[in-house]
Phi, psi and omega in degrees: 000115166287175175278091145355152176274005171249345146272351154317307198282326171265023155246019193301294175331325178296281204249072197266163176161115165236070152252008194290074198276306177272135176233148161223180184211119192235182185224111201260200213281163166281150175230104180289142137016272217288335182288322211248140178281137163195150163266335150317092195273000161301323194277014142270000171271002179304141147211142187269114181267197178220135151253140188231112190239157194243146184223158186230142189204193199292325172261177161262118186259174189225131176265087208250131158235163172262139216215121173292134155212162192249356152253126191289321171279315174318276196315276185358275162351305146317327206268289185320289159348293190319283194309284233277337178290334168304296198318290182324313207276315192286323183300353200275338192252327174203135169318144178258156176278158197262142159348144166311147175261079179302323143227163186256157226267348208217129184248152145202133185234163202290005162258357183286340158240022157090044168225124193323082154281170173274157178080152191250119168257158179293219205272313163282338173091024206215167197273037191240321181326323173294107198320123173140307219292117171258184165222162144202155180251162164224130154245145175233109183240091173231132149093144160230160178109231157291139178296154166219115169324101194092012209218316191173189334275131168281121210220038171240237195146192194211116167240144175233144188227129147230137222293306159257022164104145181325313193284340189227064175298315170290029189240105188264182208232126154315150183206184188205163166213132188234116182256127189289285209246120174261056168238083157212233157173131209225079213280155180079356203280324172306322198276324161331307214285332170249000157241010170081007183216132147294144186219074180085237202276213220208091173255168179208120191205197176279195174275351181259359199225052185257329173307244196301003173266335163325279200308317192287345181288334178271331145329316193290296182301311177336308226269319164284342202224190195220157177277159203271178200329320182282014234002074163223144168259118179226120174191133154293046209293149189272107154242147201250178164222133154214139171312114171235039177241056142298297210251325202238130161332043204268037160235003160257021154049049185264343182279128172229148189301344170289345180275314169316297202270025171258311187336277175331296178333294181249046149299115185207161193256195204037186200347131173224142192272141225237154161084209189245083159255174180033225212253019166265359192320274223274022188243163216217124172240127191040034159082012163263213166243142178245205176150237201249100197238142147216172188182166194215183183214141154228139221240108145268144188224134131287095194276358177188164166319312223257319202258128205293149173258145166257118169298102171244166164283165169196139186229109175266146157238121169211150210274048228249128182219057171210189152085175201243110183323290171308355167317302182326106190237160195224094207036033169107352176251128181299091214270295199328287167298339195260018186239062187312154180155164179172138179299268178256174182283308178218170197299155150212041177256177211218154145224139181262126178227139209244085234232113158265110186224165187266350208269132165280118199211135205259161182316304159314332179274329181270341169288347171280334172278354193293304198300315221279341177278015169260352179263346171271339204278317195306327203294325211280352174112297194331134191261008191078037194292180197312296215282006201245142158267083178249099182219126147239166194234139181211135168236159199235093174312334187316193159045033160336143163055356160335309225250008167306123214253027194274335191237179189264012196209169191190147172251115217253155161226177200192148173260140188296138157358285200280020184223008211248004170312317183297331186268346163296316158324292205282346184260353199249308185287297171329296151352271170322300141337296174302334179281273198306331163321292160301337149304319215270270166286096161219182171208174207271166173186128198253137215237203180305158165056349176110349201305160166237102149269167184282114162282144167318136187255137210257267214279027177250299166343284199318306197316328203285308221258309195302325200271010196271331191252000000 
């Protein structure tokens, strides 16, 4: 049975807690008495109910109290009654609310409406095709209403990516890095860019919370990994950013390093969920609700008519929180102008994108795929404005153990320059995918002070692309 919001606020005292968004109420099994030692022989007639009130956030946590009366059927009784006559007179005057909606009951992504990309994706459409690759989230949804600085309402999160996956944390990835705009931050990217390696995961949050999500990467791995040959524990961790403080408390600092390391923890392959989970919770794209989009390509390469081609992946992630409402372009129809609305006075958003492929590729080769996700952001309209952080990373799962210092030499393979176009191809269309993705599966969702954004209207969408082709 749900809890009405006036019976909520007048067990508010009680039950305090704000993350308390949703409520329910249950009246769980009786408990005798008569099961409990007392000397008191009035206090068998005593009985213990359990009240359970529930509050919903990505998980559901449970509050159980007990709650005494001393004549037990009769007060029970009472009790039920009270709540249930309430429960009827409020439902008769206002609706109750549903839960945040952390996910949807129905997944749909933008080819799900019928809209045309280039290129063949892989089997899931996700940076998970690249064999290795894990993802995880921590999402944080609490509190509504007036911002009260440290306290609500919250909307952010944490995604961790790692690049081959739990078993082989201590394997590092050729990797390359490209900044379109740099007003943002992207930590560890120096030391990428002068030894040619990623040296584990990928975390991603907000802007104020690059700091403890740092400190906790480096916790995590002490705990998981081991120090290296020379015996130092050493680590530079790669944390991305974007702004969410539209929608999210971000100057109350709620990502705690447990959120970083549950984020790790439950990094897993297949399927990845898309929109505003994990550190896309609070973030706005093109004046829509934005968030979290991937997608992918597979790639054949060839060298002659006669000679069998070889199949790689490209997998693109990206964090995406930018761009201008009329910006908005969607396989080439100005989606953007025929849906009018706005957010801000001017951009002030960022994108973080993420490029993962199985194709052997040398550093130098992945900072040129790095760069090709600025030419997938231009098909969706974006200009890179002043105010946007867009820096990306692309790594290459090949070439295992390369960087193991036990022998004095390693035999690396690589595709040559002149063979390497299809996978440029496969970063700029996948790109381009993964930003409408992240528009499409989503949901609209209102924040700190009440702002509202707007999910992309799914059959409004269909009008547009249908009356455009």
């Amino acid at each position: 049975m749900g809890l009405p919001n006036q019976i909520v606020k007048s067990l508010g005292p009680i039950f305090s807690g704000e993350n308390l968004v949703t409520h329910a109420i249950n009246l769980n099994a009786l408990i005798d008495a008569s099961k409990h030692k007392s000397v008191n022989n009035e206090r068998k007639t005593k009985q213990d109910f359990e009240l359970l009130i529930e509050r919903w956030t990505l998980d559901v946590e449970r509050w159980n109290v007990r709650s005494m009366f001393l004549k037990s059927r009769r007060g029970l009784l009472s009790l039920f009654l009270v709540v249930l006559l309430l429960a009827v007179d409020s439902l008769a005057r206002e609706p109750i609310k549903s839960p945040p909606p952390t996910t949807q009951t129905k997944i749909v992504r933008a080819r799900d409406l019928g809209i045309p990309f280039e290129g063949t994706p892989g089997k899931l459409n996700a940076i998970t095709d690249v064999p290795g690759v894990e993802v995880g989230y921590t999402t944080l949804i609490s509190g509504e209403g007036k911002l009260e600085v440290g306290k609500g309402p919250v909307r952010t999160g944490v995604t961790a990516i790692l690049p081959r996956g739990h078993a082989s944390l201590n394997d590092p990835v050729y990797a390359g890095f490209f900044s379109l705009n740099g007003n943002g931050e992207m930590t560890g990217t120096t030391w990428v860019d002068e030894s040619g390696f990623l040296e584990g995961p990928i975390v991603i949050t907000n802007t104020h919370s690059v700091g403890v999500a740092r400190d906790a990467v480096i916790a995590w791995r002490v705990k998981h990994g081991a120090a290296d040959t020379a015996g130092y524990w050493w680590s530079l961790p790669v944390v991305a950013e974007t702004w969410d403080g539209w929608l999210n408390d971000i100057n109350g600092f709620h990502v705690k390093p447990e959120d970083v390391w549950g984020a790790l923890d439950t990094a897993h392959d297949g399927a990845v969920e898309e929109g505003s989970v994990g550190g896309g919770t609070g973030m706005i794209c093109y004046e829509f609700k934005g968030g979290n989009g991937t997608a992918s390509r597979k790639i054949e390469i060839q060298v002659s008519k006669d000679a069998p081609p070889r199949t790689f992946i490209v997998g693109v992630f990206l964090q995406a929180n930018f761009g201008r409402r009329p910006q908005l372009t969607i396989a080439g129809v100005p989606v953007g102008k025929e849906i009018p609305g706005e957010v801000y006075k001017e951009e002030s958003g960022s994108c973080i994108a993420v490029v993962a492929t199985d194709a052997p590729l040398l550093p130098n080769q992945l900072k040129r795929l790095a760069r090709r996700v600025s030419l997938g952001l231009a098909r969706t309209g974006t200009i890179s404005g002043n105010g946007s952080g867009d820096l990306f990373i692309a790594f290459s799962t090949a070439n295992p153990n390369v960087a193991n210092p036990d022998q004095i030499t390693h035999n690396v393979q690589t595709i040559p320059n002149d063979l390497i176009d299809p996978l440029f191809a496969g970063v700029v269309q996948a790109t381009e995918e993964a930003v409408v993705n992240a528009l499409v599966d989503n949901h609209s969702m209102t924040g700190r002070d009440n702002h509202r954004v707007e999910a992309l209207p799914h059959e409004r969408l269909r009008e547009i692309m249908k009356h455009f082709r």
